[in-house]
C-alpha positions in Angstrom: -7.9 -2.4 -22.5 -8.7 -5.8 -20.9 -7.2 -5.9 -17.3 -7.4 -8.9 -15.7 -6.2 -7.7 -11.9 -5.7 -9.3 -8.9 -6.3 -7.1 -5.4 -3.2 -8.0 -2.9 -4.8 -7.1 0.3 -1.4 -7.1 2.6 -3.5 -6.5 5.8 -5.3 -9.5 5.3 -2.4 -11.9 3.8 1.1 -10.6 4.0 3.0 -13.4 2.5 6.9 -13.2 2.4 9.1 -11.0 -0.6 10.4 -14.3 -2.0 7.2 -16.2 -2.0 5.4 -13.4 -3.7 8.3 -12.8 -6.7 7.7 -16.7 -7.1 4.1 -16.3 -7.6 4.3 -14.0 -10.1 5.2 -15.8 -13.0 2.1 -18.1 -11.9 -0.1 -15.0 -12.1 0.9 -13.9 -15.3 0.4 -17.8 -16.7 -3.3 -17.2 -15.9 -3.5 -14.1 -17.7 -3.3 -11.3 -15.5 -1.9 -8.2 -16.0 -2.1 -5.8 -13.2 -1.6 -6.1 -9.5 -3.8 -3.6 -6.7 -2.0 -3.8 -3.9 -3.0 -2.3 -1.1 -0.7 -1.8 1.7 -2.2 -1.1 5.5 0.6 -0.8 7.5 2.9 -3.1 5.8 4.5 -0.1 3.5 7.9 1.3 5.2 7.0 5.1 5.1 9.8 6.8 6.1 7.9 10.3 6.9 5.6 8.1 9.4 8.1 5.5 11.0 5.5 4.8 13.7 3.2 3.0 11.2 5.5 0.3 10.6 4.3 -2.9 10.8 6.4 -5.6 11.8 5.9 -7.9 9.6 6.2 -5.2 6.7 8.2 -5.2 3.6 11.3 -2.9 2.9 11.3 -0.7 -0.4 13.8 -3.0 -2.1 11.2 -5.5 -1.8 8.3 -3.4 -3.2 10.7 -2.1 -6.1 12.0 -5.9 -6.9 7.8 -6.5 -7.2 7.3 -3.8 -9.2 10.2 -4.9 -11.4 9.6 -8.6 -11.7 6.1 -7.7 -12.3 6.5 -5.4 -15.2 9.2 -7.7 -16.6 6.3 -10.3 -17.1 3.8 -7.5 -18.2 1.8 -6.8 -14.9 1.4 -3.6 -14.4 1.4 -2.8 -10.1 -1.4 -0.2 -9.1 -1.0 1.0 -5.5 -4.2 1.5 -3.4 -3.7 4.3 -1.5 -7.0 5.1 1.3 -8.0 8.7 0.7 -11.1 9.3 2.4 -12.2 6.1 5.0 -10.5 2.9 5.8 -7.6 4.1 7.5 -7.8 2.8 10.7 -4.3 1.0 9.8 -2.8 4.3 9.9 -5.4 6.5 12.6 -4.6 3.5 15.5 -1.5 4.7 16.3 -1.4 7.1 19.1 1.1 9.6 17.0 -1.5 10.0 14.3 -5.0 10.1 16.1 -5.5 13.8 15.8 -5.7 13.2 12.1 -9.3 11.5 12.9 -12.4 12.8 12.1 -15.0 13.4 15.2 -16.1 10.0 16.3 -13.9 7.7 13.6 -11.6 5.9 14.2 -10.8 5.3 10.0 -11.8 8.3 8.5 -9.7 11.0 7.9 -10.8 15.3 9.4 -10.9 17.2 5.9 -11.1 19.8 6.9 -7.4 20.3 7.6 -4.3 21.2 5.8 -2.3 19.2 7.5 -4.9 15.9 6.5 -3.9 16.8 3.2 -0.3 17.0 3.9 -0.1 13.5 5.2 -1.7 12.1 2.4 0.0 14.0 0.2 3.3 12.4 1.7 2.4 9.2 1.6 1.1 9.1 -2.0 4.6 10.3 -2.8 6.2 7.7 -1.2 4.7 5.2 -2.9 5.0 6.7 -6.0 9.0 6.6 -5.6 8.9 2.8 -5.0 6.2 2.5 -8.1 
C-alpha cells in the first residue's frame, strides 16, 4: 500500500473545525491518503473532563473530519501516547498519581488502573473514528 500521510500535531497547531474540513480537499489534491492526528489535550474525553483544553474540538467536529476525510479517500489514524509523551494529560493535578517516579510524561505500568485509563481513552477515540 503507498500511504502518503500527513501528521496533525493539534498541540502544536490547533487550527479551527472549518478551516481544517476546507483543507482537506487541498490535501487529497496532493495525493495524500491518510491523516495521524494526534490529539494532546484538544480531544473532548468525556471519562477525563479535566483534560479539556480550551481551545479543543467537540466530537461532532472530529466525526465530520473523519467523514469528510474518508469521503475524499483519507483514511484518519488516531495517535494515541501509550508509554511517554503524556505530559498533556499527567499536568493536571487530577491525573498526576498516574506518573511514573520522577516523570512528569511517562505513564507508572505497573498499575491496573494505568491500564484502565488508557484503555478508556483508546475507546473513546475509537467511537469518534
Amino acid at each position: 500500500m503507498n500511504v502518503r500521510a500527513l501528521h496533525f500535531d493539534m498541540k502544536g497547531w490547533n487550527p479551527r473545525p472549518d478551516y481544517t474540513l476546507g483543507l482537506l480537499p487541498v490535501l487529497a489534491g496532493f495525493g495524500y491518503n491518510a491523516l495521524l492526528v494526534e490529539f494532546e489535550d484538544r480531544f473532548p474525553y468525556d471519562a477525563f473532563p479535566a483534560m479539556r483544553h480550551p481551545a479543543g474540538w467537540t466530537k461532532e467536529d472530529f466525526h465530520s473530519l473523519n467523514r469528510r476525510a474518508r469521503e475524499l479517500g483519507i483514511r484518519v489514524i488516531p495517535l494515541l501516547q501509550c508509554a511517554g509523551h503524556l505530559d498533556y494529560f499527567l499536568k493536571y493535578p487530577e491525573y498526576r498519581e498516574l506518573r511514573d517516579e520522577g516523570s512528569t510524561y511517562q505513564w507508572k505500568f505497573d498499575t491496573e488502573e494505568t491500564f484502565g485509563v488508557w484503555k478508556t481513552m483508546t475507546d473513546e477515540l475509537l467511537e469518534v473514528f
